[in-house]
BARORO-126285 format. One record per residue (C-alpha): residue number from 1; x, z, y. Coordinates in Angstrom, 2 decimals. Each point is the difference from the previous one (the first is absolute). Layout:
<rs>
@nr NUM; east X; up Z; north Y
...
</rs>
This chain:
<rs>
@nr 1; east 0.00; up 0.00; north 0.00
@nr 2; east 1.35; up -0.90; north 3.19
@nr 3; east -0.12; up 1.65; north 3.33
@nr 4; east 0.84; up -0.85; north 3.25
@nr 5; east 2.45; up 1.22; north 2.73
@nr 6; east 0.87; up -0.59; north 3.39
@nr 7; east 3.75; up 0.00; north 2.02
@nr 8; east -0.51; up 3.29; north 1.61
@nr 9; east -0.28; up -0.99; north 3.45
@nr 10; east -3.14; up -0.23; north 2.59
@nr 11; east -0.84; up -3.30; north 1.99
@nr 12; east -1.30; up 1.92; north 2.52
@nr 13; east 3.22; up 2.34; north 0.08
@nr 14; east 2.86; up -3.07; north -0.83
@nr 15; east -1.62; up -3.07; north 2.32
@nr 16; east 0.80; up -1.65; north -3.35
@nr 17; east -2.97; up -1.71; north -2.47
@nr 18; east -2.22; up 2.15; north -2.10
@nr 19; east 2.25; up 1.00; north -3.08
@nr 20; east 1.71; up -1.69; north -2.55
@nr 21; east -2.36; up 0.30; north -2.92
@nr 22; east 1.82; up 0.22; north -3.59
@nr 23; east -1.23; up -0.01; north -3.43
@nr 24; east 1.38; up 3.08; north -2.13
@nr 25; east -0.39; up -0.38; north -3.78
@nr 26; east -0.31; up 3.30; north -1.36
@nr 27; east 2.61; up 3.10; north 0.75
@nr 28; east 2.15; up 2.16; north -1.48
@nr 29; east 1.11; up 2.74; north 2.51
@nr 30; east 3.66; up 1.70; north -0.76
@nr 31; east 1.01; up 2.57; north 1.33
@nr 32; east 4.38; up -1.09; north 0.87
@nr 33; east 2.30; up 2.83; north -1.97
@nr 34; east 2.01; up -2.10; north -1.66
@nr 35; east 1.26; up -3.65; north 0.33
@nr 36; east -2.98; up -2.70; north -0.11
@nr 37; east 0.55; up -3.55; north -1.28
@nr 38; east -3.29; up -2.07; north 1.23
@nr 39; east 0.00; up -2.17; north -3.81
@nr 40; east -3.46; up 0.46; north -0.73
@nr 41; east -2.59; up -2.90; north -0.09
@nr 42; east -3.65; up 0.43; north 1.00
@nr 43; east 0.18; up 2.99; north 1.82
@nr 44; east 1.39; up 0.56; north 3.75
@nr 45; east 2.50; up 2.67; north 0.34
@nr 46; east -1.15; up 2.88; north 2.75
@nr 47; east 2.08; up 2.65; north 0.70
@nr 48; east -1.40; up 3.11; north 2.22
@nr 49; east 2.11; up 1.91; north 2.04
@nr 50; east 0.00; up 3.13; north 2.57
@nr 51; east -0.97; up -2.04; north 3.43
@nr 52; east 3.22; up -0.89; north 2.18
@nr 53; east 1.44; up 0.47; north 2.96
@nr 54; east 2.08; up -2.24; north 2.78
@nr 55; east 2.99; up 1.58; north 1.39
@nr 56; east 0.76; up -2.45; north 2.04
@nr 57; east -2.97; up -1.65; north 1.47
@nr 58; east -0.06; up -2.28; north 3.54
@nr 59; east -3.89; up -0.06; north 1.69
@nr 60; east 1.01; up -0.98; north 3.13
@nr 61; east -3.17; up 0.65; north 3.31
@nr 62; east -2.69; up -1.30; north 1.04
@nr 63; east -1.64; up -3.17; north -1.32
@nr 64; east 2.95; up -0.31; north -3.11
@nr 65; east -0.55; up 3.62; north -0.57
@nr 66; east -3.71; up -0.56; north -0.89
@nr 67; east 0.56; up -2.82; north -1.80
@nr 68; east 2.68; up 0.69; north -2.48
@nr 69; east -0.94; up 3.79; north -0.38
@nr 70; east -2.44; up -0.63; north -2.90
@nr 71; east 2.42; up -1.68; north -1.86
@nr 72; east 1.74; up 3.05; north -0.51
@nr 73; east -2.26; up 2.43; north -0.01
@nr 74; east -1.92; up -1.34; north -3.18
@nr 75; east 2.27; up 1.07; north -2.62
@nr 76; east 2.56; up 2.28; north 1.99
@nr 77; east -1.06; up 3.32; north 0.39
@nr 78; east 2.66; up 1.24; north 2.98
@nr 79; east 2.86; up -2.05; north 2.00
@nr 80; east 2.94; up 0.52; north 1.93
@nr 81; east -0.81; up -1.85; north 2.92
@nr 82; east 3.29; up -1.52; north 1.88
@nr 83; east -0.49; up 0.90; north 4.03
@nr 84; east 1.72; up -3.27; north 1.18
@nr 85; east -2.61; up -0.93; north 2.27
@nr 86; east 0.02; up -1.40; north 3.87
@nr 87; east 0.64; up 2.46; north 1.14
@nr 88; east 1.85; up 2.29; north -2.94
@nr 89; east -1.59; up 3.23; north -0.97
@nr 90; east 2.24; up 2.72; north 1.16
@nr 91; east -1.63; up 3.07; north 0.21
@nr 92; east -2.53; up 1.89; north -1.55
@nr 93; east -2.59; up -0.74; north 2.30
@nr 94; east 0.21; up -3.75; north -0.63
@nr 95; east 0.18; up 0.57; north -3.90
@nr 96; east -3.36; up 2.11; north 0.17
@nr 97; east -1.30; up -2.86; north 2.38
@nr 98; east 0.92; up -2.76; north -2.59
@nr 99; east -1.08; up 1.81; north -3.15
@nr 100; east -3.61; up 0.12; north 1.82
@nr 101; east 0.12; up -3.67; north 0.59
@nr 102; east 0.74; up -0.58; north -3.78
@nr 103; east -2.66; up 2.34; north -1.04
@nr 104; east -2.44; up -2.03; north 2.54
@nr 105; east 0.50; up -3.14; north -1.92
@nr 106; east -0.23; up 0.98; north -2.86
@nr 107; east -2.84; up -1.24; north -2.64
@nr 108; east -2.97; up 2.28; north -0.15
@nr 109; east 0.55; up 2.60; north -2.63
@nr 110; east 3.76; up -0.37; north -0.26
@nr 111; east 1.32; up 2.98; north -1.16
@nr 112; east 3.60; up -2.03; north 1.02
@nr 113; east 2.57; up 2.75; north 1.38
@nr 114; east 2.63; up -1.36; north 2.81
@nr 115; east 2.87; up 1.87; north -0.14
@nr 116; east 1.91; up 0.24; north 3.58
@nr 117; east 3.26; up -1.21; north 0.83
@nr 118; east 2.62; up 0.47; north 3.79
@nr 119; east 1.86; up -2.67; north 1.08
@nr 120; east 3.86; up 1.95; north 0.74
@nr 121; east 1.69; up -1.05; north 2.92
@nr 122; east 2.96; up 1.12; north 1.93
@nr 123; east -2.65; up 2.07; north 2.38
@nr 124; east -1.96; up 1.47; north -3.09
@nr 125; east 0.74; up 4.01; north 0.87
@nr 126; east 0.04; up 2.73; north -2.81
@nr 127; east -2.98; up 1.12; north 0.96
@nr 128; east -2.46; up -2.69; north -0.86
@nr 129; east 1.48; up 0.31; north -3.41
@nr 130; east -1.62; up 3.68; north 0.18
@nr 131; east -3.45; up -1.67; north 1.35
@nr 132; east -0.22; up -2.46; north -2.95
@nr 133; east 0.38; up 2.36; north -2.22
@nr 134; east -2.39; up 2.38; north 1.56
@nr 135; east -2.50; up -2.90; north 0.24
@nr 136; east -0.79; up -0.15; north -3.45
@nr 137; east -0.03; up -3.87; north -0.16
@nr 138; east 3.11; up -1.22; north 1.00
@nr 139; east 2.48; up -0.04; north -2.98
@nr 140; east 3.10; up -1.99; north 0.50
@nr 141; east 2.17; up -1.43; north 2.75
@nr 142; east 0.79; up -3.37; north -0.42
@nr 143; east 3.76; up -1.56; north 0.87
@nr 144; east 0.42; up -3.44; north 1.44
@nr 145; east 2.94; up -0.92; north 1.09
@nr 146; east -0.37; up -1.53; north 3.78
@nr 147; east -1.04; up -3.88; north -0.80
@nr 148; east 0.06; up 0.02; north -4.03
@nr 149; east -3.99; up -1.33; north -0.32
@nr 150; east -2.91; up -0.01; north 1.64
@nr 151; east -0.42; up 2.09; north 2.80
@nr 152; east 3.14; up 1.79; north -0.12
@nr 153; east 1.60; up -0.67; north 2.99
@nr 154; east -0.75; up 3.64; north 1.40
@nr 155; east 2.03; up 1.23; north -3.59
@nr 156; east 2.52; up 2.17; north -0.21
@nr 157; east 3.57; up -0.91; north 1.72
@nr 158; east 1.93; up 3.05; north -0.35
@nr 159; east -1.32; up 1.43; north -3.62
@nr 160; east 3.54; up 2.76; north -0.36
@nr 161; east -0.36; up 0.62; north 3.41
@nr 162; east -2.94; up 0.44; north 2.27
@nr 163; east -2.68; up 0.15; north -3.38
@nr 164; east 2.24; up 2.87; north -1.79
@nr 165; east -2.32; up 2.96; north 1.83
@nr 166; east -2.96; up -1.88; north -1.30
@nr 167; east 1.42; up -0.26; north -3.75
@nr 168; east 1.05; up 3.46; north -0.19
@nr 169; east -3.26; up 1.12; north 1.30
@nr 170; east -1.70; up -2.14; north -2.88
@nr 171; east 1.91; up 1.75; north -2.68
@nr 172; east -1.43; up 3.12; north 1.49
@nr 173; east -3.51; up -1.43; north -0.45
@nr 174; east 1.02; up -1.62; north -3.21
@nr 175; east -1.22; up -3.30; north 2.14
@nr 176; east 0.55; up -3.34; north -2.15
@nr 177; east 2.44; up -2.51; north 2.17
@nr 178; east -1.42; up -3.40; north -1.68
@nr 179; east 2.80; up -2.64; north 0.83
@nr 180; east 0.10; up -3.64; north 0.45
@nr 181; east 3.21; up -0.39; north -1.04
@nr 182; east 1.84; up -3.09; north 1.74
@nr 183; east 2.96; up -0.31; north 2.43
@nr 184; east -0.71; up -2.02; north 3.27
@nr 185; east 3.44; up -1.20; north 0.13
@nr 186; east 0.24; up -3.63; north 0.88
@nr 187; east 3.46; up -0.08; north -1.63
@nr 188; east -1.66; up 0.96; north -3.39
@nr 189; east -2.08; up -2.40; north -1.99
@nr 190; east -3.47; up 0.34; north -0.43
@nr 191; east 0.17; up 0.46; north -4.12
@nr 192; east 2.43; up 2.24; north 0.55
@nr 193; east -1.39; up 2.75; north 2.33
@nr 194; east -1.58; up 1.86; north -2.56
@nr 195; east 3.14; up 0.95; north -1.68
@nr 196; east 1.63; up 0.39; north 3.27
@nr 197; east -2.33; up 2.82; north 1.28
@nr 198; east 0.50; up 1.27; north -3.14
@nr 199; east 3.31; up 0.54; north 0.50
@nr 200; east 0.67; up 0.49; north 3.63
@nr 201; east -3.19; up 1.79; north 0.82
@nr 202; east -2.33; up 1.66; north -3.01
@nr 203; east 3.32; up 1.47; north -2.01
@nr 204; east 1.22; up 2.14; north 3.04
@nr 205; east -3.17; up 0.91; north 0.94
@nr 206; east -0.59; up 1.51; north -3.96
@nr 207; east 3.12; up 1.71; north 0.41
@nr 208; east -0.45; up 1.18; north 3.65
@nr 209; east -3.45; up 1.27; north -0.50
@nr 210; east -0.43; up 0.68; north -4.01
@nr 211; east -3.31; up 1.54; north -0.16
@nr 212; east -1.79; up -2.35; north 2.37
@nr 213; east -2.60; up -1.87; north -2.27
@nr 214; east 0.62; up -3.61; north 0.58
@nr 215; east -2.14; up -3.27; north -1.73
@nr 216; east 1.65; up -3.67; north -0.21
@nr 217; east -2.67; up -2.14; north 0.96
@nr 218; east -0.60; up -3.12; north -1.15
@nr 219; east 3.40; up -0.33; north -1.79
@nr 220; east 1.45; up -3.57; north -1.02
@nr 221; east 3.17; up 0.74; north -1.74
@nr 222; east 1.63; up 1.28; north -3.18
@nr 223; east 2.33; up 1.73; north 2.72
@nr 224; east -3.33; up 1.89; north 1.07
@nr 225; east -1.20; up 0.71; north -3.62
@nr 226; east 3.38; up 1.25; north -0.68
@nr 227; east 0.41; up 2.35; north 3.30
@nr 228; east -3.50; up 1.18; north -0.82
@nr 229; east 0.12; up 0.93; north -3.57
@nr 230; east 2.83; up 2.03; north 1.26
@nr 231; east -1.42; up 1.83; north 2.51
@nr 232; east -3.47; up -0.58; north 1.43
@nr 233; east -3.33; up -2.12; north -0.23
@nr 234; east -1.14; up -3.26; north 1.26
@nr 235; east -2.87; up -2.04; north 0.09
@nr 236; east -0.55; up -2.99; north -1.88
@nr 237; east -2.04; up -3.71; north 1.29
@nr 238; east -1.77; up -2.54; north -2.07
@nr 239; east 2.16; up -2.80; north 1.14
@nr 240; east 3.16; up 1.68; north 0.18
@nr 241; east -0.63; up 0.52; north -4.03
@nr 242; east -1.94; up -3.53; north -0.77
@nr 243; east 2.48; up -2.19; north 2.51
@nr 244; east 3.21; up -0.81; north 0.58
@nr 245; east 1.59; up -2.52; north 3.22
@nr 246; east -0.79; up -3.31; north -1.62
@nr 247; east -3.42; up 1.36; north 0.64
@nr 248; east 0.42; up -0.19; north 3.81
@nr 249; east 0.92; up -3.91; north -0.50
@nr 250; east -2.25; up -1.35; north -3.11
@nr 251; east -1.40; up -3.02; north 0.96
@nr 252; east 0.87; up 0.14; north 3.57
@nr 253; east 0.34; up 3.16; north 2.21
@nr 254; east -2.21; up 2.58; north -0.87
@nr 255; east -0.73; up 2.19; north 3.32
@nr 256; east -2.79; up 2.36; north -2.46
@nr 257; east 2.68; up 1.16; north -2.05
@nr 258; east 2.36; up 0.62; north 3.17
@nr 259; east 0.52; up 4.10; north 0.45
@nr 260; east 2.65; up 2.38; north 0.95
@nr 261; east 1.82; up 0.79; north -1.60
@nr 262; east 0.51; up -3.42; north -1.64
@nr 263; east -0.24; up -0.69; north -3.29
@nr 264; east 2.91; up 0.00; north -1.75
@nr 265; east 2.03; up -1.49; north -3.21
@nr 266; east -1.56; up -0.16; north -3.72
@nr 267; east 2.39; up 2.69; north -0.93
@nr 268; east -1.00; up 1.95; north 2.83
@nr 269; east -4.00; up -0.66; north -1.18
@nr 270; east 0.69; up 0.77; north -3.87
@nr 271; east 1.77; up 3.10; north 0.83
@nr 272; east -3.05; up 1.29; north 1.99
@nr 273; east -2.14; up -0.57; north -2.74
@nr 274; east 1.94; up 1.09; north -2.28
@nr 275; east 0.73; up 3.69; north 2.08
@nr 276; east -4.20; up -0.04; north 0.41
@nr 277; east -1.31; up -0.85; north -3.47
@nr 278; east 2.94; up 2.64; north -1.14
@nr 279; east -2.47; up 3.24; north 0.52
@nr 280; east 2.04; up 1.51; north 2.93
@nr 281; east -1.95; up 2.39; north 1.87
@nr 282; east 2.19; up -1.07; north 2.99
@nr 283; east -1.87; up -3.33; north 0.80
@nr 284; east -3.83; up -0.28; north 1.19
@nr 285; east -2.13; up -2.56; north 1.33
@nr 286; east 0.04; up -0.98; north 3.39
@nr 287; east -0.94; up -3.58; north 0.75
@nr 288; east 0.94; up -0.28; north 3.45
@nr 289; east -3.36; up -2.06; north 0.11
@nr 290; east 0.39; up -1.87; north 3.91
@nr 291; east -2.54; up -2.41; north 1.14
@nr 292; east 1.04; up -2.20; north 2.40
@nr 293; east -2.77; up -3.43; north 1.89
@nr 294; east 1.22; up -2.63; north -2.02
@nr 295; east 0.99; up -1.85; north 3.51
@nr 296; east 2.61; up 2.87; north 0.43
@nr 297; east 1.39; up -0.73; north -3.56
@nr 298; east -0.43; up -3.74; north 0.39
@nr 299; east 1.93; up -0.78; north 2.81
@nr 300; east 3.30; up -0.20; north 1.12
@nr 301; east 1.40; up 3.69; north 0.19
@nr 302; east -2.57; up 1.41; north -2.30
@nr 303; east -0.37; up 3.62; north -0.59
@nr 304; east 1.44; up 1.67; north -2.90
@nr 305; east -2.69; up 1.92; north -2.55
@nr 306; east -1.64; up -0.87; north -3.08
@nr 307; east -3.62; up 0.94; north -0.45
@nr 308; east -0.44; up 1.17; north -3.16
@nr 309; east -2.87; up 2.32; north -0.51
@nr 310; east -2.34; up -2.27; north -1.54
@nr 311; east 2.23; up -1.01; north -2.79
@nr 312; east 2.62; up 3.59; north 0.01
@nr 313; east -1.60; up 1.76; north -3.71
@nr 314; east -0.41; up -4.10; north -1.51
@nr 315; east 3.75; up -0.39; north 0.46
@nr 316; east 0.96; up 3.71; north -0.92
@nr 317; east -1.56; up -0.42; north -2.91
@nr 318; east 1.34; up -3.40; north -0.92
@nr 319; east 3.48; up 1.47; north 0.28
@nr 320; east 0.11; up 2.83; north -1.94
@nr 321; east -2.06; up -2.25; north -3.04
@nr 322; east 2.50; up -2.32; north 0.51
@nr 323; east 2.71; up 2.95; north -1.10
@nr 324; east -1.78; up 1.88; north -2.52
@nr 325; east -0.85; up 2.88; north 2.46
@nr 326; east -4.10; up 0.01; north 0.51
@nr 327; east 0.62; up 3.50; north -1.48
@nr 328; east 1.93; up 0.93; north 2.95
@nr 329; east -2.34; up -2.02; north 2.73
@nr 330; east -1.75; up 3.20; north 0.91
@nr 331; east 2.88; up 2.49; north 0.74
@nr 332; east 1.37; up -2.56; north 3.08
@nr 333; east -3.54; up -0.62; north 1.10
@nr 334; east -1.44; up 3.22; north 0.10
@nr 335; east 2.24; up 2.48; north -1.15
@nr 336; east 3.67; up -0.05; north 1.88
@nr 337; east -1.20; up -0.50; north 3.53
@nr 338; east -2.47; up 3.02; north 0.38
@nr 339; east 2.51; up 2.34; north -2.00
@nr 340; east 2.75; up -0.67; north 2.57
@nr 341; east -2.34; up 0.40; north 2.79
@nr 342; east -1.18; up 3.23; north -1.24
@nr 343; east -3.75; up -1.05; north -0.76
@nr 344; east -2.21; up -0.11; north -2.52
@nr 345; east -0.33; up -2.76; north -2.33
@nr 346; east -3.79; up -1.58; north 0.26
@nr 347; east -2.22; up 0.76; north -2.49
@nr 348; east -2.09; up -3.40; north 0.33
@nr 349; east 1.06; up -3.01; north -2.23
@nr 350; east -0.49; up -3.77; north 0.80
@nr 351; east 0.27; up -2.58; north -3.12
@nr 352; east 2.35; up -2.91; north -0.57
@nr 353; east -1.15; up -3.15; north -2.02
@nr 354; east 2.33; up -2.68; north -1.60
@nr 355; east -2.38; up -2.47; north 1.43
@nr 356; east 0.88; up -2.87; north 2.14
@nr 357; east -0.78; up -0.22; north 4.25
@nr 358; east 0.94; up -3.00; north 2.37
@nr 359; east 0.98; up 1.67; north 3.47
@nr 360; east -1.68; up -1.26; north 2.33
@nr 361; east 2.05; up -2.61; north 2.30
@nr 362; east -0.35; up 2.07; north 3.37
@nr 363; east -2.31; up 2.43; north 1.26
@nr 364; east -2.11; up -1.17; north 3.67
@nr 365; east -1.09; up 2.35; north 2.64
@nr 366; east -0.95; up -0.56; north 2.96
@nr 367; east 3.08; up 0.21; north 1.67
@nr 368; east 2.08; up -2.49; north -2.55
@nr 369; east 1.02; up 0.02; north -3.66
@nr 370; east 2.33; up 2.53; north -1.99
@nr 371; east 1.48; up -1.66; north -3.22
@nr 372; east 0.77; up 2.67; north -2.45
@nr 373; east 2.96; up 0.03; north -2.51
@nr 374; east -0.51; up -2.76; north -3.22
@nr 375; east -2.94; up -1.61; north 2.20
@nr 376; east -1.50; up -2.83; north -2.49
@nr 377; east 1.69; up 1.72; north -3.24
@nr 378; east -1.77; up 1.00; north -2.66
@nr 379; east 1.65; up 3.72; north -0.84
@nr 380; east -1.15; up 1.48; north -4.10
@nr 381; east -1.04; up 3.59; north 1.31
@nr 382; east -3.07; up 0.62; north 1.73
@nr 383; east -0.80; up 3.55; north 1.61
@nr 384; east -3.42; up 1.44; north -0.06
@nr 385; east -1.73; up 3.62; north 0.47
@nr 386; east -0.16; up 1.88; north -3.32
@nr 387; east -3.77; up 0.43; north -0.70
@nr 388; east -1.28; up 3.40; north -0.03
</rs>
């Protein structure tokens, strides 16, 4: 007997046609403990796990903001939201300002949980680190190096120097510092700035301030995976695990797989996977979903960011099939990120299927289009609410 589901996303809420209907054949629900090899015929492979969570999640303001929102909201239960906006959130008072806009926009009857970031700069004082943490909804301070990505030109200049108060008063409040970790050097080539921060900036900081809790974001390298499994966390994107540079020049240049930092070498790609499908507790998700109009990717000095929210679980779970690790899916979804943060897991589950999708092409609003990572493909895992 068949029955029918839907691609879990609202017209009304996405600006994108009613659903994509697919035909399920009948179900067998497993519960991942132990590696999963999708060989049966006849019956679709689901696999239910305790509901995720983004650390690492860009919503942008205003008109963006209420149209990409839902996308994340449907199947994530909280977020770390990244406070690069025009202009940065730096204080308390703009974080509590922001999290009410998100909350706003949100879907009726989201139970979706933004989780507040500051922007440091060389002004940020010690004391604002005391207000965050007082506030209750502010829990990390985001590094960006002055003109790394988007919106960072008011980033830090003067990390060891004019920012040391700041970090000292974060261990104090046991404050994450979540880093973007690239040099701005000119001198130093864009695939290699990873490994250079690494080096020149992260390492000394580690051994300068040891108990300061610090994430990797995004990280592209086996340089990162190896100065993390060392030391400290990081966060983990669907492209940086599911593409490597060719990517960025397949069939012409690709300005929707264009991000910062860059995607690197195959090694660099296989070792990420390999460091993530592994069971460390050290790596969570974080997407670093970041819509961008397609005219501002499209054009000749496009913006960096991938937007990959609609897609992020499909590809997550494609990768760790692909290496034998659906059993360990779960733990880097839900698991890792709220037990460094010092939260509670969520109790709510959502479902995946082994059941094919075709992303949509681009999603419309009225203010322009967003294309979303693997726009056109058709991905083999299909997220949907567990029924009660």
């Amino acid at each position: 007997m068949l029955k029918t589901s839907f691609f879990p996303c609202k017209a009304n809420a996405l600006g994108a046609p009613s659903g994509f209907p697919i035909k399920l054949s009948s179900t067998v629900l497993v519960k991942a403990k132990r590696p999963i090899h999708l060989k049966a015929s006849g019956a679709k492979m689901e696999l239910s796990i305790t509901r995720p969570d983004d650390w690492h999640l860009h919503l942008r303001d205003g008109e963006l903001l209420e149209a990409v929102v839902p996308h994340s909201s449907h199947h994530f239960g909280r977020a770390i939201i990244m406070p690069n906006l025009k202009p940065p959130v730096t204080t308390t008072a703009a974080a509590v300002s922001y999290r009410q806009s998100i909350l706003k926009a949100l879907p009726e009857n989201s139970d979706f949980t933004p989780l507040m970031t500051l922007y440091l700069t060389d002004t940020t004082s010690p004391n604002e680190i005391k207000l965050a943490r007082e506030s209750g909804v502010v829990f990390a301070v985001k590094l960006y190096p002055a003109g790394a990505t988007t919106n960072s030109q008011e980033g830090v200049t003067d990390l060891f120097g004019k920012c040391l108060p700041v970090l000292e008063e974060m261990v104090q409040q046991n404050m994450p510092l979540l880093v973007h970790g690239e040099v701005t050097d000119p001198d130093v080539d864009v695939f290699d700035r990873e490994k250079v921060f690494i080096d020149t900036v992260l390492s000394p900081l580690i051994q300068k301030l040891p108990q300061l809790k610090v994430v990797m974001e995004h990280i592209t390298t086996k340089d990162a995976v190896n100065f993390v499994q060392s030391c400290r966390e990081a966060t983990v994107t669907p492209q940086h695990l599911a593409l490597n540079r060719n990517s960025l020049f397949k069939g012409g240049l690709q300005p929707h797989s264009y991000c910062l930092p860059v995607l690197k070498r195959e090694i660099h790609r296989q070792a990420i996977v390999s460091a993530v499908t592994s069971g460390s507790k050290r790596f969570f998700l974080g997407t670093d979903s970041a819509p961008h109009e397609r005219t501002k990717k499209e054009c000749s000095c496009g913006c960096a960011g991938v937007y990959n929210s609609p897609v992020a679980l499909s590809v997550y779970a494609k990768i760790f099939e692909e290496a034998g690790a659906l059993d360990k899916l779960e733990a880097f979804t839900s698991f890792n990120g709220p037990d460094f943060y010092g939260l509670p897991r969520n109790t709510s589950k959502i479902k995946l299927s082994k059941t094919q999708w075709k992303v949509p092409s681009s999603f419309s609003f009225k203010f322009g289009e967003i294309v979303p990572m693997s726009a056109g493909e058709t991905l083999d895992w299909l997220p949907l609410p567990l029924s009660p």
